[in-house]
ZADO-1210 file (C-alpha; in nm, 4 decimals, padded with zeros to 6 digits):
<atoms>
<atom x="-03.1702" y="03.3074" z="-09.8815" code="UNK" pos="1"/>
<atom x="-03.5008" y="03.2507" z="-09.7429" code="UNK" pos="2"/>
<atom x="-03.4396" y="02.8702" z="-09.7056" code="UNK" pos="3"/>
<atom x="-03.0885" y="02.8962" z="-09.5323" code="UNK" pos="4"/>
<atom x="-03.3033" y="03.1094" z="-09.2982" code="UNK" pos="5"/>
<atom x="-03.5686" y="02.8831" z="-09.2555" code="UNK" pos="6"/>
<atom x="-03.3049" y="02.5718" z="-09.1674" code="UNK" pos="7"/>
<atom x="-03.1396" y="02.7678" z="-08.9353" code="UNK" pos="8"/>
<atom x="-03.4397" y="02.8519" z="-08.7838" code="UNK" pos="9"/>
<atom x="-03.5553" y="02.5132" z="-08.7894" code="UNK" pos="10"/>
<atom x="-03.1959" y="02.4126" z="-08.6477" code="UNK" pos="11"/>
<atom x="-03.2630" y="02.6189" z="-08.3669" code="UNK" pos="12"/>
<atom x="-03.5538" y="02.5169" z="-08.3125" code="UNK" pos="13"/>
<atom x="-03.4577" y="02.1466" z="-08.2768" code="UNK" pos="14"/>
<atom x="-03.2063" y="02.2050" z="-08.0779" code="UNK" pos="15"/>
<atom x="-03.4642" y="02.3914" z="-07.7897" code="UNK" pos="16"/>
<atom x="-03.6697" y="02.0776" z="-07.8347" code="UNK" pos="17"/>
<atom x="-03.3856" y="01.8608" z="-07.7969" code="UNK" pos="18"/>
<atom x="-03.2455" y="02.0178" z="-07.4581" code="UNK" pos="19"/>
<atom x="-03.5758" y="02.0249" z="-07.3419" code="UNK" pos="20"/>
<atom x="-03.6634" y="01.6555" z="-07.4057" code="UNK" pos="21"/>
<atom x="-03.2941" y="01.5839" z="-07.2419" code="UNK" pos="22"/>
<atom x="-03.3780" y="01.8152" z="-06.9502" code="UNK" pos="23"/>
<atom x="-03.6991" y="01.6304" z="-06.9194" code="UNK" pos="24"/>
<atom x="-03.5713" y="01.2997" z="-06.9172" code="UNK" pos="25"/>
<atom x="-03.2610" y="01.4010" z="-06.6900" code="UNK" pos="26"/>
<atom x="-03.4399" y="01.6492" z="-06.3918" code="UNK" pos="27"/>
<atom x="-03.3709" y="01.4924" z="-06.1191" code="UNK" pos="28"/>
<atom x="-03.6532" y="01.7451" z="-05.9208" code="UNK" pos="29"/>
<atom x="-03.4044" y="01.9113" z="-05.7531" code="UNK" pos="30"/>
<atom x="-03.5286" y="02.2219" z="-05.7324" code="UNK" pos="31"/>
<atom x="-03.4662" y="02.5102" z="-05.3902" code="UNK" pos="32"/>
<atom x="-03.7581" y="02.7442" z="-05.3500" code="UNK" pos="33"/>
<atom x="-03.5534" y="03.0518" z="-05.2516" code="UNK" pos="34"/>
<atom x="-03.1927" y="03.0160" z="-05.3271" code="UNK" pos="35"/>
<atom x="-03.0384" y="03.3295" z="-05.1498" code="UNK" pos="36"/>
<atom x="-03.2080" y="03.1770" z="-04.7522" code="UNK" pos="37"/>
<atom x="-03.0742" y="02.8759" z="-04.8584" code="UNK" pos="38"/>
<atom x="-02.7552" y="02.9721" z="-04.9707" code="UNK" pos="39"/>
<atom x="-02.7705" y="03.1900" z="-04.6340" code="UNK" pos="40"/>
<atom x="-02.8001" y="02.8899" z="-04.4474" code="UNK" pos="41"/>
<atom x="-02.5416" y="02.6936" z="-04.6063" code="UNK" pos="42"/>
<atom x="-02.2921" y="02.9661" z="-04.5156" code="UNK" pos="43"/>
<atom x="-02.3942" y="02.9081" z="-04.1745" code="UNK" pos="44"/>
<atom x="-02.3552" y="02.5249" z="-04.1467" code="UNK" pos="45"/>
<atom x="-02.0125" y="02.5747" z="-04.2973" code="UNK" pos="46"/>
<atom x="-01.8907" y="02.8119" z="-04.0346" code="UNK" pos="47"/>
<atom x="-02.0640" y="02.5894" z="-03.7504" code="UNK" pos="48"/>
<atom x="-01.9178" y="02.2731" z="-03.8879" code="UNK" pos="49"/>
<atom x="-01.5748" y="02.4966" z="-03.9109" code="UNK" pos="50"/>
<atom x="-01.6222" y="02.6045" z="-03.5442" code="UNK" pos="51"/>
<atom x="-01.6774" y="02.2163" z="-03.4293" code="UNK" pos="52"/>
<atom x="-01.4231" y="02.1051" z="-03.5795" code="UNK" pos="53"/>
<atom x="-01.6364" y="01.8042" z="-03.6455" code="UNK" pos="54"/>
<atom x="-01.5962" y="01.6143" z="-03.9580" code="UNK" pos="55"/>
<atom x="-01.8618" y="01.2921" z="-04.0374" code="UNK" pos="56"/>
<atom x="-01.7444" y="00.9796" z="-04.2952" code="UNK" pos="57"/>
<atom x="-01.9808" y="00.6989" z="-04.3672" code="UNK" pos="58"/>
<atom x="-01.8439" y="00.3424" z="-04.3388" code="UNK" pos="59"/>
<atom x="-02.0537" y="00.2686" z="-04.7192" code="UNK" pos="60"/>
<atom x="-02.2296" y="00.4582" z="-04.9707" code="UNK" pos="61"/>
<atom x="-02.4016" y="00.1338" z="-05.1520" code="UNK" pos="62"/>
<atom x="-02.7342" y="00.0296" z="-04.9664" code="UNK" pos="63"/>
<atom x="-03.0011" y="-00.2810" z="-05.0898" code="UNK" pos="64"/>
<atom x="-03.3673" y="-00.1614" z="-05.1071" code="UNK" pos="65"/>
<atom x="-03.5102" y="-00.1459" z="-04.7916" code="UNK" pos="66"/>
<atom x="-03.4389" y="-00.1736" z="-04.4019" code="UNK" pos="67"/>
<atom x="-03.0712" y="-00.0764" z="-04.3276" code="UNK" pos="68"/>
<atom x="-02.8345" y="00.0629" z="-04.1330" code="UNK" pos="69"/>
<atom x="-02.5763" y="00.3315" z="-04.1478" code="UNK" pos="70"/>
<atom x="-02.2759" y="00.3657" z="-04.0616" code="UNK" pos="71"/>
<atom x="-02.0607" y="00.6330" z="-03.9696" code="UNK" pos="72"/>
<atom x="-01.7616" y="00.7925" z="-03.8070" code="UNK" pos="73"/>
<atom x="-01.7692" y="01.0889" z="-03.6248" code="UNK" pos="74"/>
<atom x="-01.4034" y="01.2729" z="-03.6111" code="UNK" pos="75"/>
<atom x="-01.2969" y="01.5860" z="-03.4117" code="UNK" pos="76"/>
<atom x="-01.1444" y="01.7586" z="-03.1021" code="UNK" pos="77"/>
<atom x="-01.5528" y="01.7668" z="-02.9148" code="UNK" pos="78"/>
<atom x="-01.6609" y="01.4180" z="-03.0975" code="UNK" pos="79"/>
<atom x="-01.6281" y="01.2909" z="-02.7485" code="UNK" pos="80"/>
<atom x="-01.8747" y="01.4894" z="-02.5749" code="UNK" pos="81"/>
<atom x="-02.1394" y="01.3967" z="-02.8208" code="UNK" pos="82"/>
<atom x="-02.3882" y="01.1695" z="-02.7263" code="UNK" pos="83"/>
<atom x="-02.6966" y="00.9974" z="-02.8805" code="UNK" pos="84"/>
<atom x="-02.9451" y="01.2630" z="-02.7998" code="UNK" pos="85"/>
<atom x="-02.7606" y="01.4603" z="-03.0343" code="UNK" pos="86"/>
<atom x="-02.7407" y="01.2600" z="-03.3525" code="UNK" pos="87"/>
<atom x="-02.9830" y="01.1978" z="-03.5945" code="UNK" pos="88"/>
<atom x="-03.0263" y="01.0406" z="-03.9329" code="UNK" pos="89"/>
<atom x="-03.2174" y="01.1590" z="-04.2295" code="UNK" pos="90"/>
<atom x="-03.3068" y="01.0002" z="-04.5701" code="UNK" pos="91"/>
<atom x="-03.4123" y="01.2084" z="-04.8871" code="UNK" pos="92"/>
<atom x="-03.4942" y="01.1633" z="-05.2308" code="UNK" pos="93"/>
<atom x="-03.3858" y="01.4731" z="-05.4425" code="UNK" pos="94"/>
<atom x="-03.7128" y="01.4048" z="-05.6802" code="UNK" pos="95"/>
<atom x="-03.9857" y="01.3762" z="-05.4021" code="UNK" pos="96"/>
<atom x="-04.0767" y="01.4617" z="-05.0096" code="UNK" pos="97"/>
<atom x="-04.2571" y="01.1368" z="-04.9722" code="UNK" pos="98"/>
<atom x="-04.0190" y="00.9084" z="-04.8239" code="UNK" pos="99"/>
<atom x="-03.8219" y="01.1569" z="-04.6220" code="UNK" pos="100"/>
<atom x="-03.7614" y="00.9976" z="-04.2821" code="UNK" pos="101"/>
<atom x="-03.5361" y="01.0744" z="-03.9710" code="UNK" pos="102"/>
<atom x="-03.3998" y="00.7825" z="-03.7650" code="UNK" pos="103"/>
<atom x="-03.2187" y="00.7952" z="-03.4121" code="UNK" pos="104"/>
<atom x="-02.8496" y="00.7108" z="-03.3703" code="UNK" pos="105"/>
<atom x="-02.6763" y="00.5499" z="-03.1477" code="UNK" pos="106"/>
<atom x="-02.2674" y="00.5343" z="-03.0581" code="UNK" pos="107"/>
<atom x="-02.1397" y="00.1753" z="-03.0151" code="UNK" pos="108"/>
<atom x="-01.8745" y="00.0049" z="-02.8258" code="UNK" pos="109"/>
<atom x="-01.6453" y="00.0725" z="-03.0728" code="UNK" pos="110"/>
<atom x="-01.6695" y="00.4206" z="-03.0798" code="UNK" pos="111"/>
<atom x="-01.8379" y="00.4261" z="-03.4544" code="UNK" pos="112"/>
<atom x="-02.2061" y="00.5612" z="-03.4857" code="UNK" pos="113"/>
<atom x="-02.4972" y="00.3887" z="-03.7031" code="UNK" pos="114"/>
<atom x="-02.9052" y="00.4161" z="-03.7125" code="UNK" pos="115"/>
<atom x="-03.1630" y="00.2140" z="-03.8686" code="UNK" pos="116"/>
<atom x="-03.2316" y="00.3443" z="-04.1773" code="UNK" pos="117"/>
<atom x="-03.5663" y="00.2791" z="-04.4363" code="UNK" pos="118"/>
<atom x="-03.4931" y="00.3111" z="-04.8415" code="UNK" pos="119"/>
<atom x="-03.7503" y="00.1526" z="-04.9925" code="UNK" pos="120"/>
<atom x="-03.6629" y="00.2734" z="-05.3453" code="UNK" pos="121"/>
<atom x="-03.3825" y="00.2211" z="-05.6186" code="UNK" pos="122"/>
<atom x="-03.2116" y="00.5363" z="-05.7018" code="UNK" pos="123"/>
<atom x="-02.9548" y="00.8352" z="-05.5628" code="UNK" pos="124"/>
<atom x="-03.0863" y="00.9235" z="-05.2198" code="UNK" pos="125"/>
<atom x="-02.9213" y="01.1722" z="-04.9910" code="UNK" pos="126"/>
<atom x="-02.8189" y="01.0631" z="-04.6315" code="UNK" pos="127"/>
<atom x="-02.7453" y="01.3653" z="-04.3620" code="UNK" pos="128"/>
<atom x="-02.6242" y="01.3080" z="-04.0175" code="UNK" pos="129"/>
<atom x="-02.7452" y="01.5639" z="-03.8066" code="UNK" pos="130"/>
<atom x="-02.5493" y="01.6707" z="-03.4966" code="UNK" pos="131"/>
<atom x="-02.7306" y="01.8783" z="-03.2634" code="UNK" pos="132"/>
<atom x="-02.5461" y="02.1660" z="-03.0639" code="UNK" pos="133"/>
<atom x="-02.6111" y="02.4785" z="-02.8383" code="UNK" pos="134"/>
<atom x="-02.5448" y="02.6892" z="-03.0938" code="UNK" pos="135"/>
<atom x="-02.7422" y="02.5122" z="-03.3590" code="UNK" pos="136"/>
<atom x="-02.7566" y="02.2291" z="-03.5504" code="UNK" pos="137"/>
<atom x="-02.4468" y="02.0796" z="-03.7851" code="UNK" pos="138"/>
<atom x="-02.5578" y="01.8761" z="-04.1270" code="UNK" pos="139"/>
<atom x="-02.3399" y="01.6429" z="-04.2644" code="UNK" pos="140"/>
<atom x="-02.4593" y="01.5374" z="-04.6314" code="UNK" pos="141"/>
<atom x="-02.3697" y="01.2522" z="-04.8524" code="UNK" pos="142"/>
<atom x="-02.5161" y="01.0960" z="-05.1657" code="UNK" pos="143"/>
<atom x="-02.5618" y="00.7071" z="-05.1572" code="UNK" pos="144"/>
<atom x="-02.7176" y="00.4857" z="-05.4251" code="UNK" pos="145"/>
<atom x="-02.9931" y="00.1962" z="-05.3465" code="UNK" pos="146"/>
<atom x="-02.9770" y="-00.0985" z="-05.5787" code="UNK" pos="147"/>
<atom x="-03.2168" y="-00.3732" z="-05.5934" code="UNK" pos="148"/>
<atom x="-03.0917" y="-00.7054" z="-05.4549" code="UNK" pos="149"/>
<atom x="-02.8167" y="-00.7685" z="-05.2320" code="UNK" pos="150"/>
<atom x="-02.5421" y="-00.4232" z="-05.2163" code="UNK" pos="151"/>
<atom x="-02.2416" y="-00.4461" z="-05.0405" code="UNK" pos="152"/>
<atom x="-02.3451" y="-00.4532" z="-04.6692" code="UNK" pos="153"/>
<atom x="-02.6767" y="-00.5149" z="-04.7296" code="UNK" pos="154"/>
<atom x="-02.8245" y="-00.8574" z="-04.5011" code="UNK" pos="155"/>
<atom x="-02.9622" y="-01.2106" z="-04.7345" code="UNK" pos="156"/>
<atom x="-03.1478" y="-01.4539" z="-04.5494" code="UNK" pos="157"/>
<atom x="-02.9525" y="-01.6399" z="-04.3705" code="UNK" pos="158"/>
<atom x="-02.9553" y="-02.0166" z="-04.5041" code="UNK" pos="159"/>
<atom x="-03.0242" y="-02.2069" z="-04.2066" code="UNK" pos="160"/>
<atom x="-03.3204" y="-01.9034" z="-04.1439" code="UNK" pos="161"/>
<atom x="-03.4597" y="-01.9414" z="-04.5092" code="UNK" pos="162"/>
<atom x="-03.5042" y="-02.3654" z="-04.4620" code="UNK" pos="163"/>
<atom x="-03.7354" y="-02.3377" z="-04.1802" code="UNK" pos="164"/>
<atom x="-04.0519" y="-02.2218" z="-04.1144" code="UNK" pos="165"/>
<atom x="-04.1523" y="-01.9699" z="-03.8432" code="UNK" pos="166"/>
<atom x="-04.5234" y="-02.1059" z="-03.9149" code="UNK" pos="167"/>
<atom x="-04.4233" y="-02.4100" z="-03.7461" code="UNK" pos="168"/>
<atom x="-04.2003" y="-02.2444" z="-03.4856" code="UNK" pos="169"/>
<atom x="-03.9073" y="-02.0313" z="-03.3584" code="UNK" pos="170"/>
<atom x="-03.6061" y="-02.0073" z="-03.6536" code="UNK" pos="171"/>
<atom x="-03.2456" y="-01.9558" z="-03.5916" code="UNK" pos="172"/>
<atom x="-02.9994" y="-01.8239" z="-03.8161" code="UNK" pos="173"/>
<atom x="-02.5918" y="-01.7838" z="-03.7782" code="UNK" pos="174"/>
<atom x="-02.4395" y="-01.4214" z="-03.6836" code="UNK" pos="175"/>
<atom x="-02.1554" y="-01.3532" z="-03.9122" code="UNK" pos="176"/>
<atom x="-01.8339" y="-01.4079" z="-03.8470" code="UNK" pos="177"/>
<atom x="-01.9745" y="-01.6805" z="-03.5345" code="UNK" pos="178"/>
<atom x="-02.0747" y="-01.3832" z="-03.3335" code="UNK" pos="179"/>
<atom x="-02.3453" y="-01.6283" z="-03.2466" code="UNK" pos="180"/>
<atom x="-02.7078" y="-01.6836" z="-03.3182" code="UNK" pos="181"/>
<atom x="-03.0332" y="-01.5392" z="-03.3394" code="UNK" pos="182"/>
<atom x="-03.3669" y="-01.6687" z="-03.2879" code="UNK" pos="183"/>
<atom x="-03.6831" y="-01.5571" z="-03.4326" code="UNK" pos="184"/>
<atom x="-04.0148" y="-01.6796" z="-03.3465" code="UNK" pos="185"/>
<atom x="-04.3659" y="-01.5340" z="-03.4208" code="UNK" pos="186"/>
<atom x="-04.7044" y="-01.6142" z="-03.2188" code="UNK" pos="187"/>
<atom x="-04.9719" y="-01.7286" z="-03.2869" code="UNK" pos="188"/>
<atom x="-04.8980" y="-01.9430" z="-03.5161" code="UNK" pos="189"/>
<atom x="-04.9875" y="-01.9783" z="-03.8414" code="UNK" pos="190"/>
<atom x="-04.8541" y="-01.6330" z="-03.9186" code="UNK" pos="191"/>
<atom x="-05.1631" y="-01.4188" z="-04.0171" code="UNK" pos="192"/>
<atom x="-05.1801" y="-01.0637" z="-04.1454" code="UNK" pos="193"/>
<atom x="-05.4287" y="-00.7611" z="-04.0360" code="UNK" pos="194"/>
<atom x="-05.3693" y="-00.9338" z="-03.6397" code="UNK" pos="195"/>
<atom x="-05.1526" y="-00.8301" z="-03.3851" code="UNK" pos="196"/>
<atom x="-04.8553" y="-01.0355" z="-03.3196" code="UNK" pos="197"/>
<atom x="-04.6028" y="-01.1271" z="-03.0676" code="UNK" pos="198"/>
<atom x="-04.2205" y="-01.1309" z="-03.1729" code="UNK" pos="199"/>
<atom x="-03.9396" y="-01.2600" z="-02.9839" code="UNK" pos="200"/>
<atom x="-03.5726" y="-01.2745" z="-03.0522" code="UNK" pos="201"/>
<atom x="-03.3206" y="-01.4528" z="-02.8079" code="UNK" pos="202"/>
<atom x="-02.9500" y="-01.3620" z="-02.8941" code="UNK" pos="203"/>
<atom x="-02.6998" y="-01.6038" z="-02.7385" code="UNK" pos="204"/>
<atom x="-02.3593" y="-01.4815" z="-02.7902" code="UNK" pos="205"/>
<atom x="-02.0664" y="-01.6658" z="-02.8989" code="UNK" pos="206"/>
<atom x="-01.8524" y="-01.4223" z="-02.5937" code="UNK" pos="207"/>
<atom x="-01.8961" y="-01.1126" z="-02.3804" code="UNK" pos="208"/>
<atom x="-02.0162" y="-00.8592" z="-02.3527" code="UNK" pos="209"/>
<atom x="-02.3465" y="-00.9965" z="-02.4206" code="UNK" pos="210"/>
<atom x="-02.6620" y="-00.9310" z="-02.4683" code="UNK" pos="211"/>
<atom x="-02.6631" y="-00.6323" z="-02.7191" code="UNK" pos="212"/>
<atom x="-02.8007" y="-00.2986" z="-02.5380" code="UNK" pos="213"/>
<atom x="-03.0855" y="-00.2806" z="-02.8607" code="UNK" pos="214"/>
<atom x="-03.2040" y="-00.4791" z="-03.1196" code="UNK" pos="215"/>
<atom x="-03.3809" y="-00.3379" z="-03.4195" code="UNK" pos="216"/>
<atom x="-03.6718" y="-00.5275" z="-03.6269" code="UNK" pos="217"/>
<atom x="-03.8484" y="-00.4375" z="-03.9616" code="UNK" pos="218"/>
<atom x="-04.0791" y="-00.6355" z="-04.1557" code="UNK" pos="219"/>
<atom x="-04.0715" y="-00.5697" z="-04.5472" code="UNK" pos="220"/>
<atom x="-04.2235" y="-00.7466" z="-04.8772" code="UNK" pos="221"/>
<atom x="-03.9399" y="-00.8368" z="-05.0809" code="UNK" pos="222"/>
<atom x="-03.9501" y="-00.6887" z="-05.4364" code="UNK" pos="223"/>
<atom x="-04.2415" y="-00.4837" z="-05.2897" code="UNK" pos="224"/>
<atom x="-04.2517" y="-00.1304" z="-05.0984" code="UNK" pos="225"/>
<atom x="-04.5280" y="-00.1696" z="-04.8027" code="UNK" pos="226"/>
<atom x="-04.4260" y="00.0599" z="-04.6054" code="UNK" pos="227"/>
<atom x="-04.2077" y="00.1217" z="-04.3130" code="UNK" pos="228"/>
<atom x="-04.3125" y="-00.1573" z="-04.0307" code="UNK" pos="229"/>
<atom x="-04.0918" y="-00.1460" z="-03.7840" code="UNK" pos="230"/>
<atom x="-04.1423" y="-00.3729" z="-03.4740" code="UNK" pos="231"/>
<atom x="-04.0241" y="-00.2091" z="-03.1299" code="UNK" pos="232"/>
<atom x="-03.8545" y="-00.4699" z="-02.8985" code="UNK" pos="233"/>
<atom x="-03.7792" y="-00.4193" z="-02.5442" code="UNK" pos="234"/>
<atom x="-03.4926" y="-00.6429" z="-02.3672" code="UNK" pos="235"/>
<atom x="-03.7273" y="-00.9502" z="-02.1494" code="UNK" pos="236"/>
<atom x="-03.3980" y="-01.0592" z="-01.9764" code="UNK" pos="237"/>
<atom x="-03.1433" y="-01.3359" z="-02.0428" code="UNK" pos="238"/>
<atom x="-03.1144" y="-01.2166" z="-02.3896" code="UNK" pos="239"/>
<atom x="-03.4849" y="-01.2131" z="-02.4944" code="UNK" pos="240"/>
<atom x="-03.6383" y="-00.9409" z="-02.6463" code="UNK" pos="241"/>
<atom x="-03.9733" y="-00.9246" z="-02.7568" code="UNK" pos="242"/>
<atom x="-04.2677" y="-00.6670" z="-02.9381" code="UNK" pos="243"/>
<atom x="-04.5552" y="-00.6547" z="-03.0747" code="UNK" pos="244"/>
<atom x="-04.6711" y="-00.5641" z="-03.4535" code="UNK" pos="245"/>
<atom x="-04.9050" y="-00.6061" z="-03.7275" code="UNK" pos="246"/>
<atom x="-04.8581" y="-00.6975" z="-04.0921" code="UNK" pos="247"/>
<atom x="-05.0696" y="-00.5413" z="-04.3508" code="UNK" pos="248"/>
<atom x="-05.1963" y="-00.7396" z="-04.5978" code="UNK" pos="249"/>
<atom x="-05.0618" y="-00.7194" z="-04.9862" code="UNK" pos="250"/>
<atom x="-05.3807" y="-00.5912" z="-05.1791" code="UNK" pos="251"/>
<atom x="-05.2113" y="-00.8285" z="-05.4330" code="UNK" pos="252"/>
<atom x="-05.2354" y="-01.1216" z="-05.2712" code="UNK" pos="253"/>
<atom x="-04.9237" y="-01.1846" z="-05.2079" code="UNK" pos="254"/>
<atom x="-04.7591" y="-01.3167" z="-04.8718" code="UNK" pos="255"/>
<atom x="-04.4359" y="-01.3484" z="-04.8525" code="UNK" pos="256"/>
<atom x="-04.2710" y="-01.1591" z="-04.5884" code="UNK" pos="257"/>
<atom x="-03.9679" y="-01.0669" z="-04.4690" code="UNK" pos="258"/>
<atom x="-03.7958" y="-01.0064" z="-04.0984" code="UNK" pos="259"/>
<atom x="-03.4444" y="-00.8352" z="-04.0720" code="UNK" pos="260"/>
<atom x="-03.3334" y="-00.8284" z="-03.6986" code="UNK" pos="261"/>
<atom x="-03.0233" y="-00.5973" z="-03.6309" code="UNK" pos="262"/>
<atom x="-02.8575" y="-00.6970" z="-03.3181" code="UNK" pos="263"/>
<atom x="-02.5301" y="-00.4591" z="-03.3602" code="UNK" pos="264"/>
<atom x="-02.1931" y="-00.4421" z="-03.2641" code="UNK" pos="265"/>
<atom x="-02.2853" y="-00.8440" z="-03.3202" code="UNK" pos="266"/>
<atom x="-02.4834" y="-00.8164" z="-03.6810" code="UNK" pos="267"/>
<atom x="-02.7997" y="-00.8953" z="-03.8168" code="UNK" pos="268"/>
<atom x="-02.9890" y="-01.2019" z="-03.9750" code="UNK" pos="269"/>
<atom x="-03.2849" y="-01.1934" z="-04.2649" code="UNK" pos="270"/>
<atom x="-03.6077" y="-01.4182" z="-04.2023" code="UNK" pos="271"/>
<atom x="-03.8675" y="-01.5102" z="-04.4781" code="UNK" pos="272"/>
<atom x="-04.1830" y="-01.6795" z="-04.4196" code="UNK" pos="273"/>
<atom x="-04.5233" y="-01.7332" z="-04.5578" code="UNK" pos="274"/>
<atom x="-04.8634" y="-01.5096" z="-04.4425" code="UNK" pos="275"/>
<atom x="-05.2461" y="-01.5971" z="-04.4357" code="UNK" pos="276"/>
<atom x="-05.1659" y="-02.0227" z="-04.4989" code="UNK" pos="277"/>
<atom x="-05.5187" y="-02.1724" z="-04.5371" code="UNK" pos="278"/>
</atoms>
């Protein structure tokens, strides 16, 4: 008797371990510090999103590490009246606070919405739009995954872009579907890190309406997270538009770089190049 008590005890016993070991391996840090304001609150986005009327559907749910941008549609009787002081982007990790960002939106000519997004790491991530109104704000959630590589949507360096060097001087690279073209150059030259720099991008459209009203630039380390480095451009005229920025330097050594330009409704292009060249 005592042993059939003893392996049921040690039964039981293994099987605590066991779901905690699973549990351990499976928390994905989700945790809400006090459950009844939250749930509180989530009664109240529910009947302010019901009020609206407004309903939110993203154009993908498959991202590359890295610079982005989502897309979205934004449905409903008072969609209309919305405008880009209104909407905003976030990014969160269920497991960790640390890359949390928030990223402006914009609506295009087409009607849709997108914003530049940053997710620099592989893994579920949760994207809200938030859509401010008088009577408070309105979250719209969704869970999207971020692969390494190339996802679905995601921008490669352009071929054309990849073959030249922007150490020697300004590279162009082919919008899709012959949108146009986008040039890229970087002064002074060779391209150095821990030094201000001067970037300019000239878009020359294919057709009108042309140029784009904003174009969006982020330098990132592929297979590396550095950081968000976003460049600021401001339109020069006749299509130019041109910032200033700083690369940090790899404490690995390393020095390859990478540029994604977004130029949208007309697309985006991806340039690599070399840093710190004796």
């Amino acid at each position: 008797m005592k042993i059939v008590i003893a392996l049921v005890c040690l039964c039981g016993l293994g099987a605590v371990v066991g779901a905690i070991v699973i549990g351990t391996r499976t928390f994905d840090g989700t945790v809400v510090e006090h459950p009844y304001e939250h749930g509180l609150a989530w009664d109240r986005d529910r009947e302010r999103k019901r009020d609206a009327g407004l309903a939110v559907r993203l154009t993908r749910t498959a991202f590359a590490r890295g610079p982005a941008r989502a897309s979205f549609a934004i449905t409903g009787a008072a969609a209309a009246a919305i405008d880009d002081r209104h909407v905003t982007v976030r990014v969160r990790r269920p497991s960790s606070a640390a890359y949390d960002g928030e990223f402006p939106a914009r609506r295009e000519s087409d009607g849709s919405w997108s914003a530049p997004v940053r997710l620099p790491l592989e893994g579920r991530w949760e994207l809200i739009v938030v859509i401010e109104r008088p009577e408070g704000s309105i979250e719209f959630p969704a869970e999207v995954a971020v692969a390494a590589g190339v996802a679905p949507g995601a921008v490669p360096p352009d071929a054309a872009a990849a073959a030249c060097d922007l150490n020697r001087g300004p590279c162009t690279a082919t919008l899709p579907g012959g949108a146009g073209s986008m040039t890229l150059q970087i002064s002074p030259r060779p391209v150095k890190t821990m030094q201000e720099l001067t970037f300019e991008v000239r878009i020359a459209c294919a057709a009108p309406p042309c140029p784009p009203r904003e174009v969006d630039l982020a330098l990132t380390m592929p297979g590396m997270y550095m950081g968000e480095n976003p460049v600021r451009l401001a339109p020069a005229g006749d299509g130019l538009y041109r910032g200033r920025g700083v690369i940090v330097r790899c404490p690995s050594g390393r020095g390859s770089w990478q540029a994604t330009v977004q130029a949208p409704p007309f697309g985006a292009a991806a340039f690599t190049f070399e840093t710190d060249r004796p």
